[in-house]
DRENDO-1510 file (C-alpha; in Angstrom, 1 decimal, always signed):
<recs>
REC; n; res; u; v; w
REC; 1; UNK; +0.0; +0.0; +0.0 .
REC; 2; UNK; +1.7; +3.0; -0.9 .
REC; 3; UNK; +0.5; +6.3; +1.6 .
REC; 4; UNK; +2.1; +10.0; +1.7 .
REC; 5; UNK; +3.0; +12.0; +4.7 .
REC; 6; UNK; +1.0; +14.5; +5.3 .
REC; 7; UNK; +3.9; +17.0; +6.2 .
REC; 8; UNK; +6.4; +16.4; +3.9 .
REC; 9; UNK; +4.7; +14.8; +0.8 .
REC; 10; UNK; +7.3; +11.8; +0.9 .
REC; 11; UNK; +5.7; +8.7; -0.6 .
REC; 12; UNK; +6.3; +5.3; +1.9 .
REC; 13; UNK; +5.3; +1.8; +1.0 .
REC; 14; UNK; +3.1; -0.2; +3.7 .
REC; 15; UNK; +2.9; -4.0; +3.8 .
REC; 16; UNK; -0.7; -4.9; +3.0 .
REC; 17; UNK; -1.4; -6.7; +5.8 .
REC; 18; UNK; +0.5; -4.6; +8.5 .
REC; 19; UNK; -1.9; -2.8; +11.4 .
REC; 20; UNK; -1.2; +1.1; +10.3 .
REC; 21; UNK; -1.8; +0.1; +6.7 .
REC; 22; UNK; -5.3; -1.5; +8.0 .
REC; 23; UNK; -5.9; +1.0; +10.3 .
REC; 24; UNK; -5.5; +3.9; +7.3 .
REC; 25; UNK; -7.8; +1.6; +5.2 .
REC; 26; UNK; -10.9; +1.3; +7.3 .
REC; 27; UNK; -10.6; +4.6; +8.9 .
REC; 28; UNK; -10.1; +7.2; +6.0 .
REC; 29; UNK; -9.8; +10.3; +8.8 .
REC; 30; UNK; -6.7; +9.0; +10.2 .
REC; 31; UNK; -3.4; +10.2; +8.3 .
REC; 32; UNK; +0.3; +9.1; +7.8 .
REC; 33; UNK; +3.1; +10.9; +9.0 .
REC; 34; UNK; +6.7; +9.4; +8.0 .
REC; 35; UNK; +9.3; +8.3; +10.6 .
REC; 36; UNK; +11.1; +11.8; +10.1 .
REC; 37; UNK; +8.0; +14.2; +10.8 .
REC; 38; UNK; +7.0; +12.2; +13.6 .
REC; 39; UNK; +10.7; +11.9; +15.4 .
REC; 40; UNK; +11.0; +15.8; +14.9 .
REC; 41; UNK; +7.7; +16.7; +16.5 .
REC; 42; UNK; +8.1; +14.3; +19.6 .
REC; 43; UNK; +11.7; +16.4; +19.7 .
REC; 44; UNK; +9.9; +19.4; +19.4 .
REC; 45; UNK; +7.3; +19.0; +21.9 .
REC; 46; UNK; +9.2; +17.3; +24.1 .
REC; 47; UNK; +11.6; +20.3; +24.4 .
REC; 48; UNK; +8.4; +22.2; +24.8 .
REC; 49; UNK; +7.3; +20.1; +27.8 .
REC; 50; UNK; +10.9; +20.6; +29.4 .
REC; 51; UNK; +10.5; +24.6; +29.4 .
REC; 52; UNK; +7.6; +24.5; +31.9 .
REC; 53; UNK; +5.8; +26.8; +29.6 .
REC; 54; UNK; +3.3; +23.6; +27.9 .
REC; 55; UNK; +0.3; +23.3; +29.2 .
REC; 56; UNK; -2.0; +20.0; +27.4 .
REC; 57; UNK; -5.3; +20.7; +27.4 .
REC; 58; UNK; -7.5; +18.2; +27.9 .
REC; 59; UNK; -12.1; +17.8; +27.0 .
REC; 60; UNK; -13.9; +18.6; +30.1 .
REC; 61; UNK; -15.4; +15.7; +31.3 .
REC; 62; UNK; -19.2; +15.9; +32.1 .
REC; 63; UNK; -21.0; +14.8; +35.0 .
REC; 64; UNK; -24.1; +13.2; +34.8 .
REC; 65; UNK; -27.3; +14.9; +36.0 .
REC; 66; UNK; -29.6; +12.9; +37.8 .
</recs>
């Protein structure tokens, strides 16, 4: 299965039967990012997280009104 990164436009090729190439296959929202991308934005982020500065925002949860 051949799939593009989404950052860089470079062109990869998936074994048919491997779990991301199924996963990409049944669930058409879910993109590909290359080894490259995704190793510089954990490096990124990561450094981001170290500076204090990062705050992850997370869905408020809702409580159930009975």
């Amino acid at each position: 299965m051949k799939v593009k990164c989404v950052i860089c436009d470079k062109i990869d090729i998936l074994e048919d039967n491997s779990f991301l190439a199924k996963r990409l296959r049944n669930r058409p929202l879910h993109t590909y990012m290359c080894e490259t991308c995704n190793n510089r934005i954990t490096k990124n982020t990561e450094a981001r997280i170290e500076t204090g500065n990062f705050r992850l925002y997370e869905a408020k949860k809702q409580e159930d009104e009975w």
